[in-house]
N, C-alpha and C positions, 0 to 999 in steps of 0.2 A: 674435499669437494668444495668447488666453488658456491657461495650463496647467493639465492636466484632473488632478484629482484624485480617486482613486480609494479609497471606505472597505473593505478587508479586515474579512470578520470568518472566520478559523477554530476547527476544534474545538480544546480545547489540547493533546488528546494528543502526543504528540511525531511520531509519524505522520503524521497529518496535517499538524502544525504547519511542521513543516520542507517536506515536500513545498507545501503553499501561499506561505509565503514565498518560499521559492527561483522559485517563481514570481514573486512581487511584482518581487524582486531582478532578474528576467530582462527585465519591461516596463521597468523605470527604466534598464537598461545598453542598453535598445534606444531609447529613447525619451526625451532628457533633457527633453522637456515633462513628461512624467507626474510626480506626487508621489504615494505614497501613505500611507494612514492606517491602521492595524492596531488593531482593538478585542481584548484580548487578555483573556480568560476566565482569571480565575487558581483551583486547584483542588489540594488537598493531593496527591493522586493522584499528580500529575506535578511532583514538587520541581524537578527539572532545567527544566523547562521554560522558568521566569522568564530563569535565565540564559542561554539560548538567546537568545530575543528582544529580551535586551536587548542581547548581542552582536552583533547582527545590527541592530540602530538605528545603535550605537554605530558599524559601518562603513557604515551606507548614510545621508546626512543627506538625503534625500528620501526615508527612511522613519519614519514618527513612530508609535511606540506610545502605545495610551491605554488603561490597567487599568480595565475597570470595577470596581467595589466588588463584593468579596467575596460568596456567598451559602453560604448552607448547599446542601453538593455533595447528589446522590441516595444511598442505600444504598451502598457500595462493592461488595456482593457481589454488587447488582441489574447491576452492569456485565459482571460473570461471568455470571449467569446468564439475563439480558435485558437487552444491550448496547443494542440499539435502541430499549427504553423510557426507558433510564437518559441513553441520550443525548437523549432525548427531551426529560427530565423536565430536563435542563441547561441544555435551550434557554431550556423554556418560563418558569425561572425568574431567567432575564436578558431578558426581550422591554424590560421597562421602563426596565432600565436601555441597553440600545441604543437603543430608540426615543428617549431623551433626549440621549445623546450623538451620536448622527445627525445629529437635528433642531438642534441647537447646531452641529454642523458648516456644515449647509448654511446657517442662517442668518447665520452667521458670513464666509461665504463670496459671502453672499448680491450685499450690493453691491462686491465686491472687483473689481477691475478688471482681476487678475493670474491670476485662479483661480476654478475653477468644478467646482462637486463634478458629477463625471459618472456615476458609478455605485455600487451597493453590492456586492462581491466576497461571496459566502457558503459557505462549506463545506456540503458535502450533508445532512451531519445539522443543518446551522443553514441550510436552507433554509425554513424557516418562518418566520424573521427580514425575506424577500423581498417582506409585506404591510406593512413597514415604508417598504420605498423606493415600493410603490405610494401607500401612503399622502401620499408627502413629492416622488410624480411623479421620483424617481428613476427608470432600469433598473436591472435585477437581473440577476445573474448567480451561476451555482450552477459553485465549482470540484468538480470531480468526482472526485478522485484514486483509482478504479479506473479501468476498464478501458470500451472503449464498449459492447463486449459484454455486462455488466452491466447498464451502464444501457440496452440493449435490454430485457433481462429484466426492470427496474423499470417501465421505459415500460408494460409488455405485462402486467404483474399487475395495473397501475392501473386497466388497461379492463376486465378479467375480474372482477377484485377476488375469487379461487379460493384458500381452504386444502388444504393439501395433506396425507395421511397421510403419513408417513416410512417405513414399509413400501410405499408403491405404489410396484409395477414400471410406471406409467405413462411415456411420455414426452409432453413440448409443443413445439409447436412456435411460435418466436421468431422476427418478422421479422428479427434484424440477428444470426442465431446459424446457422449454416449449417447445423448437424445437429439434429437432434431433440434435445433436450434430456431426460434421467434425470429424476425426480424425485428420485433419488438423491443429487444433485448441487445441489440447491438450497439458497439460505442457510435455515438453521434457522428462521428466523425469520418464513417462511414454511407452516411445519408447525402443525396444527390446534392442539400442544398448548403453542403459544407467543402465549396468544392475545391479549397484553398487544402482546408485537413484532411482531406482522400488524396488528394494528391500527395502530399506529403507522407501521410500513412502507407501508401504504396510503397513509395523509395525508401522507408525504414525498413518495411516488409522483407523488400527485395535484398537489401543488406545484409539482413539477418541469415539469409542463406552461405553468405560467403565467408563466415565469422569461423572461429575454429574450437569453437564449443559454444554455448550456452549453459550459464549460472543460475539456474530458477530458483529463489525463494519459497518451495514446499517438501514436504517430504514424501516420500514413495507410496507407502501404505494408504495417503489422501487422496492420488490421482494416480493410482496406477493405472487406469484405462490410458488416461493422457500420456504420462510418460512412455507406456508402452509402444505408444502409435509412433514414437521419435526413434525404435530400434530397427527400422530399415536398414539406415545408409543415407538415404536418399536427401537427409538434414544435417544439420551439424549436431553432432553429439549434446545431450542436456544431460551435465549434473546436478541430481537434485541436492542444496545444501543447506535447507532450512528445518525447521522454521526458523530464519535470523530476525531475532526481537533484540531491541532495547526494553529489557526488563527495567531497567531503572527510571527512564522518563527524561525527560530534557526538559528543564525550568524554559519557560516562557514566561514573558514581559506581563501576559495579560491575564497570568493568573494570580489571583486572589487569596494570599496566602492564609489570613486571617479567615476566610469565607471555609476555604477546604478543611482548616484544622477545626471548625464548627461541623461542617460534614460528617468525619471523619469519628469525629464523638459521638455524632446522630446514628451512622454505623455501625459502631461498637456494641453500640445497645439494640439490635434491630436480631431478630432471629436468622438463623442460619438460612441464605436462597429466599430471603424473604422482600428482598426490594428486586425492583427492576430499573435497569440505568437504560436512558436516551441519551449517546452521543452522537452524531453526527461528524466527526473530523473539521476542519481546517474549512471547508469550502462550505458545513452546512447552514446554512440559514433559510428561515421563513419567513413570510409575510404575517400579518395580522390573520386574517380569514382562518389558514392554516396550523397559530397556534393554540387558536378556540378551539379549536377542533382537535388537538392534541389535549387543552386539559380537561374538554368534556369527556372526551376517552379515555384518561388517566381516572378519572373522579370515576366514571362507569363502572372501572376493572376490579376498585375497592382492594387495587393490591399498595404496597409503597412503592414510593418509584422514587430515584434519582433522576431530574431534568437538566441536563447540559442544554444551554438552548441561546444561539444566536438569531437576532433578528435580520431580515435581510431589510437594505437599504431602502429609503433612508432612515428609518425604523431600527437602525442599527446598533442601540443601546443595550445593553444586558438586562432582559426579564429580571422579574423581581424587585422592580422597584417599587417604592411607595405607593404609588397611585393606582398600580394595577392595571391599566385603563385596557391592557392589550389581552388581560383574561377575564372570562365570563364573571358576571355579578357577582361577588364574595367567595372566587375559588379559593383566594389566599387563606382566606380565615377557616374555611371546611378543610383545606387539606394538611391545616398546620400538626405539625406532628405524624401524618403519615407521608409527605414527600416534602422534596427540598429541591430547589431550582436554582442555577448555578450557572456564571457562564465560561470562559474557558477550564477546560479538566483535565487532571492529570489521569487520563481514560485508565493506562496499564495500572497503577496503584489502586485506581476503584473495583476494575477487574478483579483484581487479585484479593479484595474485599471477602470474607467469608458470607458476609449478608447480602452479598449483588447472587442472583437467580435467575436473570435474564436480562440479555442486551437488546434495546432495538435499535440496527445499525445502521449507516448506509451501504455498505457491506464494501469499504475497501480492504486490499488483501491482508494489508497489516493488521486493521479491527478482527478480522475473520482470523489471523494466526493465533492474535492476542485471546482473544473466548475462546478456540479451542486451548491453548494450552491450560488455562485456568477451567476449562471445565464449565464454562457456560455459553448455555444456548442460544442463539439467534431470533431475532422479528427480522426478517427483510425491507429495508426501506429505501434502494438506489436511488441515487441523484444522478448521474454521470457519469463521464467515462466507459470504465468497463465493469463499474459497480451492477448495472440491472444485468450483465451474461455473469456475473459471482455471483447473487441472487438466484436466477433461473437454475444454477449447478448446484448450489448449496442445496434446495428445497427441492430438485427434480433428480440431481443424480445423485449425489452423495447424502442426502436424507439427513441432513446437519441443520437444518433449519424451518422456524415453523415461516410461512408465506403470509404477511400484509398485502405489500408487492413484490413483481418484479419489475417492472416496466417502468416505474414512475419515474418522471425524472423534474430536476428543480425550475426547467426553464421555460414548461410550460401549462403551467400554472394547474396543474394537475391536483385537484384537494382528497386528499386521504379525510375519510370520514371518520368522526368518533367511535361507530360502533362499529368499522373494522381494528380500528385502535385496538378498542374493548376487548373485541374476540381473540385479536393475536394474542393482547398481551396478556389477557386470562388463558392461552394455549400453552406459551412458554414458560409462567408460572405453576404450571401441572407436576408437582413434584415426582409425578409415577411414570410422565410421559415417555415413549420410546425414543422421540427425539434426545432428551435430557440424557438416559441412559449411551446412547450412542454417541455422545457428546462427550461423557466422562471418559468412555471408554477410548475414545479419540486423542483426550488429552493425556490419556497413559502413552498410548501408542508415540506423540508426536514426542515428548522424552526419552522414552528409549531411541526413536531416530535417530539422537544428537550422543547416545552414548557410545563404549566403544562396542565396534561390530553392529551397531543402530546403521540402517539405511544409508540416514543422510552423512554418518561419520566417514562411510565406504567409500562414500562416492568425495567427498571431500578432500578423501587421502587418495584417491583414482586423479584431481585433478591437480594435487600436490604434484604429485611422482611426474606429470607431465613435465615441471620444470625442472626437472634433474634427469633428463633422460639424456 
C-alpha cells in the first residue's frame, strides 16, 4: 500500500504552531505509513518560531518543512487591535504562493508508486487556503485548536450572520452550548464595532462548512453535549483528537533561566497543592492600578502563590524589581517566603509541579487542557478572544472551574478587585472542594482518551483510515 502523505499548513504563531505539529508528530508515531509535509509562513512577529520547526524536522525524518518566500507581514498593531483581519490579511497574502507549492507536490507525487498526497491540513484562520485542495480534488481538513464548544458558536453565527452591541444583556442560544449564551461573553470580534473582524469572522465561518472534516483539540468525555450536536450531517464531520499538549515546553528568549531554577527549589520545599500559580499566556499584561490590586488580593488570601506577571505598556518591564514602585507599600518584604513573582514561565513544567493547587488563568484552550491534565483547578480571569465563552463553559457548564470572571476583558480597562482576588483564590485553594475533586477526576479521564481504545485514540485512527481508503 501506498504511503499517504499529508500537506500541513499552520498559523506561525507559536500557538498554534506547536499545538498543530504536536499533532502531525502524533499521526506519524501512530502510523509509520503516513509522511507529512509542513508549509511554514515565516513572519518577523514570531523570531523563535523558525527554530522551533526546524527542531522538530530535525527529530522526526517523516516530517519535511518547506518555507514559503517571505511577504510583507500586515500592520503589527492591526494584530492587537483586529486579530482576525490581520490574520486574515496573512492568509490572503500567501494564497499564491501555496497554491504553487501544493500543486508542485501533488504533481510530483503524481506517478510515484510509493506515495500519494491524501489531504491538505489547515489551521482555522488559514481555512481559506481549503479552495486550494478543491481546486487540485484534494480533502481538506481545518485543525481547530480551541475548543468544540467554540466552533459551535462559529457554526451558529455563520447561519444568523447577527452583530452584536457589547452592552446587550441579551443571551443565544447555541446548539452544542448547553446554556444560553451572554453576549457578554462573546469574542470581540463579533461586536458591531469591529466591523472589519465580523466580516472576516463570517467568511471563515462560512468556509468551515465546506471543509471535509474537522480536527478539534478536545476529548469526548469533556464536551460531549458539543460534539454531539455535530452528529446530524448537516456539518462536516469533527474528530475529536486531543488533548494535543506540548508536555515538554519550548525555551523562549525571555525566560530567566537562573530566576526559574530559584523557583523551582522554592517549590520543592512548599507542601503538596499548597501554592497557587497566576499565568496569563503570551498576550497577558496589566496596568499599574490592576496589579495593586492583584498583590492586595494575593496578601488577603494568606495562601502562596506563584506570579507570572507582565506589565502592559509602557510599563512593560518584568515585576519584581528593586524598587517595587508598582506594588503597595512593603508587599515585597511581607510576602518574602510565601510567593515569588516571575515574568515569562515555562507554565506546563510549573503545572506539573506537585506544590501548584490552583491556576488563575486566562483561560485559553491550551491553559485549560494543560490544568486539566495535571489535575488542577481553575480561577477564571479572560482577556479575549474566545477566552470569556471558555470561562462562561468551564464555571456554567462543565463545573471545572471556580468564577472571578467571565466577561472581563483586557481592553477596557475593567479592574478586578482585591477581595474578588481573595475569595476565588481562597475557593480554589479548598482542598475538599467539589470543583478540585472533579478536576482530578477529569484529568484521569483525559489520559485514558489518548490511550488505546481511549475516545480520542478512536477517533484518531477513524481519520487515519480515511487516507487509505
Amino acid at each position: 500500500m501506498k504511503k499517504a502523505e499529508l500537506i500541513f499548513v499552520p498559523l506561525p504563531s507559536i500557538g498554534h504552531l506547536v499545538s498543530t505539529l504536536e499533532f502531525a508528530k502524533r499521526l506519524i508515531d501512530r502510523d509509520d505509513r503516513i509522511l507529512i509535509v509542513v508549509l511554514v509562513m515565516k513572519l518577523p512577529l514570531f523570531p523563535h518560531v523558525d527554530a522551533y520547526t526546524k527542531s522538530v524536522a530535525a527529530a522526526q525524518p517523516r516530517i519535511r518543512l518547506i518555507e514559503l518566500p517571505q511577504v510583507d507581514s500586515p500592520p503589527p498593531q492591526l494584530r492587537k487591535s483586529c486579530i482576525e483581519y490581520f490574520n486574515y490579511l496573512l492568509v490572503e497574502s500567501q494564497v499564491a504562493n501555496v497554491r504553487h507549492v501544493v500543486s508542485q507536490i501533488v504533481l510530483s507525487r503524481s506517478n510515484s508508486d510509493s506515495v500519494r498526497v491524501t489531504g491538505l491540513v489547515v489551521d482555522m484562520f488559514c481555512v481559506f487556503f481549503s479552495d486550494i485542495a478543491t481546486e487540485l480534488g484534494l480533502p481538506s481538513y481545518v485543525y481547530f485548536a480551541p475548543n468544540t464548544g467554540t466552533l459551535s458558536l462559529l457554526m451558529d453565527i455563520a447561519t444568523h450572520q447577527e452583530e452584536f452591541e457589547e452592552s446587550s444583556e441579551s443571551e443565544l442560544l447555541i446548539a452544542g452550548i448547553v446554556n444560553p449564551v451572554p453576549v457578554s461573553v462573546l469574542p470581540q470580534s463579533l461586536f458591531t464595532k469591529h466591523k472589519e473582524s465580523y466580516s472576516t469572522y463570517i467568511k471563515r465561518a462560512q468556509k468551515f462548512k465546506n471543509v471535509n472534516g474537522i480536527l478539534v483539540n478536545t476529548f469526548f468525555e469533556l464536551e460531549q453535549y458539543a460534539v454531539k450536536s455535530f452528529s446530524g450531517g448537516l456539518n462536516p464531520p469533527v474528530y475529536t483528537i486531543g488533548p494535543v499538549l506540548d508536555l515538554q515546553g519550548q525555551p523562549n528568549p525571555n525566560l530567566d533561566e537562573e530566576q526559574c531554577r530559584k523557583i523551582f527549589k522554592w517549590l520543592d520545599d512548599q507542601p503538596e497543592s499548597s501554592v497557587v500559580l497566576l499565568c496569563f499566556g503570551s498576550g497577558g499584561s496589566f496596568g499599574p492600578a490592576q496589579v495593586k490590586e492583584m498583590a492586595i488580593g494575593l496578601e488577603q488570601s494568606e495562601h502562596k502563590f506563584l506570579w507570572s506577571l507582565r506589565l502592559s505598556p509602557p510599563n512593560n518591564e518584568v515585576a519584581g524589581n528593586e524598587d517595587g514602585d508598582i506594588f503597595p507599600e512593603g508587599f515585597l518584604e511581607r510576602i518574602r517566603g510565601r510567593g515569588m513573582i516571575c515574568g515569562w514561565d515555562p507554565q506546563v513544567e510549573f503545572l506539573a509541579h506537585k506544590a501548584i493547587g490552583g491556576f488563575v488563568s486566562h483561560c485559553g484552550w491550551n491553559s485549560i487542557l494543560e490544568s486539566l491534565w495535571y489535575g488542577v483547578p481553575i480561577v477564571t480571569w479572560p482577556l479575549y478572544a474566545e477566552q470569556q465563552l471558555n470561562a462562561f463553559r468551564m464555571v456554567k457548564e462543565l463545573g471545572l472551574a471556580v468564577e472571578l470572571r467571565l466577561d472581563s476583558r483586557s481592553d477596557i480597562g475593567d479592574l478586578v478587585t482585591a477581595d474578588e482576588i481573595a475569595r476565588a483564590v481562597g475557593c480554589v485553594m479548598d482542598g475538599d472542594s467539589e470543583i478540585r475533586k472533579k478536576v482530578k477526576k477529569m484529568a484521569e479521564i483525559s489520559r485514558k482518551s489518548l490511550m488505546d481504545g481511549g475516545s480520542s485514540f478512536v477517533s484518531i485512527g477513524q481519520f487515519i483510515d480515511l487516507n487509505f481508503k
